[in-house]
C-alpha atoms as an extended CHARMM CRD file, in Angstrom:
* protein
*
        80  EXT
         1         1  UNK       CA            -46.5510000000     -103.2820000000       -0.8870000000  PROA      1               0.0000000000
         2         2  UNK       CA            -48.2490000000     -105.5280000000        1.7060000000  PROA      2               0.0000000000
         3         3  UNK       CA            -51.3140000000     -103.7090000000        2.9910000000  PROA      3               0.0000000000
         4         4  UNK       CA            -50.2350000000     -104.4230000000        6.6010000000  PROA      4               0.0000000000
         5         5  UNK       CA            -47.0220000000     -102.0300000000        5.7040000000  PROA      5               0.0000000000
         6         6  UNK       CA            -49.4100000000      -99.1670000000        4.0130000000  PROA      6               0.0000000000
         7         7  UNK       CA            -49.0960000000      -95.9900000000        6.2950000000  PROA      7               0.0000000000
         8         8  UNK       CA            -52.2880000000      -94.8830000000        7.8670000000  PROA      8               0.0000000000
         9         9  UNK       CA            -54.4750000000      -97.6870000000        6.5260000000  PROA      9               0.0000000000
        10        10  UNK       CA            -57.1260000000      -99.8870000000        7.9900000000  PROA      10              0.0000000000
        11        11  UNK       CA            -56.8130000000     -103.2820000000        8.2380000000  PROA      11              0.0000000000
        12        12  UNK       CA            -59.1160000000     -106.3360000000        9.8120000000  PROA      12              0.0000000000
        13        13  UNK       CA            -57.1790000000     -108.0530000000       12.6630000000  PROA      13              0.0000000000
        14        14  UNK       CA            -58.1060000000     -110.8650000000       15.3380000000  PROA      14              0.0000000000
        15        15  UNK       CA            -57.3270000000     -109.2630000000       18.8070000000  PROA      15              0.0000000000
        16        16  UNK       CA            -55.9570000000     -112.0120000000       21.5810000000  PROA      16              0.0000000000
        17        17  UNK       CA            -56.5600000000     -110.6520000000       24.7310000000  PROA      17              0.0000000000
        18        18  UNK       CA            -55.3510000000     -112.0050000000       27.9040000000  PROA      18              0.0000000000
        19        19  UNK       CA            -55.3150000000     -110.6950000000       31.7790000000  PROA      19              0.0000000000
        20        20  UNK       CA            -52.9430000000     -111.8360000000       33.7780000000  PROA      20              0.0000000000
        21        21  UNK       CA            -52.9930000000     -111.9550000000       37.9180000000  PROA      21              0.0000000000
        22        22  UNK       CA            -49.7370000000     -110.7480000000       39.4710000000  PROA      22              0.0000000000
        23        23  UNK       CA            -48.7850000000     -114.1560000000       40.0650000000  PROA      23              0.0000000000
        24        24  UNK       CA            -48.9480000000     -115.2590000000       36.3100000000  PROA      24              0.0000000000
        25        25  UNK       CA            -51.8030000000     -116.9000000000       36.6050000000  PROA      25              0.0000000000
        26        26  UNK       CA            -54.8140000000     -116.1190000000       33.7010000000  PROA      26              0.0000000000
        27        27  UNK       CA            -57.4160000000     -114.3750000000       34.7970000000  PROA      27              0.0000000000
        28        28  UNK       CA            -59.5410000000     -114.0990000000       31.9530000000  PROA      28              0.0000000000
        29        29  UNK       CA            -59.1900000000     -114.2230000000       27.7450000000  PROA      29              0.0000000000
        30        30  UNK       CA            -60.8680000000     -113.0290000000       24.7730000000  PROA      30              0.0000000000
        31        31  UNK       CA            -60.7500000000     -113.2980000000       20.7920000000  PROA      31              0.0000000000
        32        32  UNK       CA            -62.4970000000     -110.6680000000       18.6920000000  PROA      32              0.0000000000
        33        33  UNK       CA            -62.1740000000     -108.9670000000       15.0880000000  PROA      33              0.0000000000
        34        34  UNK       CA            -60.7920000000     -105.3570000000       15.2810000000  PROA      34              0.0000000000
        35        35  UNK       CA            -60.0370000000     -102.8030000000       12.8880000000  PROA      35              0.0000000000
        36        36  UNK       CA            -56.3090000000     -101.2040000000       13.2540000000  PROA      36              0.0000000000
        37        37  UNK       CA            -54.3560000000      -98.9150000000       11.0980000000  PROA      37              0.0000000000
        38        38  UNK       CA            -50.5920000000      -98.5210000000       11.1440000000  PROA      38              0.0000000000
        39        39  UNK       CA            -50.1970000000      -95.0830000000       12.5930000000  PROA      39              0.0000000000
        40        40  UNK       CA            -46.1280000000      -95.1400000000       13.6230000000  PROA      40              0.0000000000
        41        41  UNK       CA            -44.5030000000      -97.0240000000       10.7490000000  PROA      41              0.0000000000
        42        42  UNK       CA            -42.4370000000      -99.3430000000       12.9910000000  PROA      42              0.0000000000
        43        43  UNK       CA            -39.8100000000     -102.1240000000       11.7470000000  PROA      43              0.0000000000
        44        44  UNK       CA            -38.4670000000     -104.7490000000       14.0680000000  PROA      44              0.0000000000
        45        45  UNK       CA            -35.4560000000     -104.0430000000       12.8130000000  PROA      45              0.0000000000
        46        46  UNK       CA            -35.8240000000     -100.2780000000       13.3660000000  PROA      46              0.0000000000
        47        47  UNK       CA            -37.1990000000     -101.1570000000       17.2780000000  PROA      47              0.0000000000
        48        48  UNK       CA            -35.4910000000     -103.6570000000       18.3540000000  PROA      48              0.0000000000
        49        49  UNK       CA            -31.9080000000     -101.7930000000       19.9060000000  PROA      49              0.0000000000
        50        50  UNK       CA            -34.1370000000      -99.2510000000       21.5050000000  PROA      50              0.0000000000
        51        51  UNK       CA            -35.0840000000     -100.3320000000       24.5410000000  PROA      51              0.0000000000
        52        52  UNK       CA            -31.5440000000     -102.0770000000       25.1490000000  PROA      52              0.0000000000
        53        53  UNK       CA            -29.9190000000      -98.6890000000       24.9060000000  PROA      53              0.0000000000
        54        54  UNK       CA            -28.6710000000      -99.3800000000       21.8970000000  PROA      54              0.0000000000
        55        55  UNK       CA            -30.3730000000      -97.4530000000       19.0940000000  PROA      55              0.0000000000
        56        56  UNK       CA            -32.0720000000      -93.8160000000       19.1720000000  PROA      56              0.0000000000
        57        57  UNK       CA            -36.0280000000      -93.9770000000       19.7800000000  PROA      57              0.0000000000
        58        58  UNK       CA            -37.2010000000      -94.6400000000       16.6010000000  PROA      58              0.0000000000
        59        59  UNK       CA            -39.3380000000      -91.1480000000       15.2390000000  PROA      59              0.0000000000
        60        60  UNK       CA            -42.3460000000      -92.5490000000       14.4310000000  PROA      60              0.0000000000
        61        61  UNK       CA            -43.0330000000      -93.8440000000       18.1030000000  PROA      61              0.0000000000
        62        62  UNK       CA            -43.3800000000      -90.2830000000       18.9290000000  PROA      62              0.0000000000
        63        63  UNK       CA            -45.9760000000      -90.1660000000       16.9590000000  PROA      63              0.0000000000
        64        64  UNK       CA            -48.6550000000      -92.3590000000       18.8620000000  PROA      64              0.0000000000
        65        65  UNK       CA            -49.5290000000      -91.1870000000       21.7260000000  PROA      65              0.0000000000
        66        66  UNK       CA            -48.6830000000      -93.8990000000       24.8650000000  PROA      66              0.0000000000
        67        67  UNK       CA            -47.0310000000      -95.9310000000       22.2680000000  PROA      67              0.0000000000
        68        68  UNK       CA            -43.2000000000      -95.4030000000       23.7130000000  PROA      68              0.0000000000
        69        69  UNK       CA            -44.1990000000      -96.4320000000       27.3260000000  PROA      69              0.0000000000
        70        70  UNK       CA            -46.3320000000      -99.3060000000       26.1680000000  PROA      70              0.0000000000
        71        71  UNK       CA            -42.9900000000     -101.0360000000       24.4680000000  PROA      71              0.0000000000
        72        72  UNK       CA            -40.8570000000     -100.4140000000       27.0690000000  PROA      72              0.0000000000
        73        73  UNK       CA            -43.4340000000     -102.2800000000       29.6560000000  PROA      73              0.0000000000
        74        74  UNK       CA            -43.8940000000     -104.9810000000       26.9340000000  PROA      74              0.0000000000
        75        75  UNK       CA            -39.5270000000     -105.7630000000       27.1210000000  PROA      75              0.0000000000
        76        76  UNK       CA            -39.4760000000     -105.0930000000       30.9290000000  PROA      76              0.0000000000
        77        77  UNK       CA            -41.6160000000     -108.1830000000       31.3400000000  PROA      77              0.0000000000
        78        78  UNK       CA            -39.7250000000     -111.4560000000       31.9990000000  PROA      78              0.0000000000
        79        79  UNK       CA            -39.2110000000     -113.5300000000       29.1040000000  PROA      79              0.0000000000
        80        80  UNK       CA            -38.8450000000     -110.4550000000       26.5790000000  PROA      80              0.0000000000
């Protein structure tokens, strides 16, 4: 199994950050190394009717703490 699928295990990643002004416009940006670990064991395809309504909340978003809110800001923005 790919290691980025392994339950509960770290990983190196490269964290894009970007802050955005209300009008779009970029603020500011950053790149930097992180360490991460898959803590809610989340497939696209087990996601993605969620937020439309059209699936149950997937269990392991439960799970994380903040981690339900966070995804349904991320496909309230425009363009998601």
């Amino acid at each position: 199994m790919p290691l980025f699928l392994v339950y509960e295990s770290d990983r190196l990643a490269i964290v894009i950050e970007m802050v955005f002004a209300g009008d779009g416009s970029l603020q500011s940006s950053d790149l930097y190394g992180a360490m991460v670990r898959n803590r809610a064991k989340l497939a696209c395809n087990s996601v993605a009717g969620w937020p439309d309504g059209k699936g149950p909340m997937p269990k392991g978003i439960g799970m994380v703490n903040g981690l339900g809110e966070n995804l349904w800001l991320r496909t309230a923005l425009p363009g998601n």
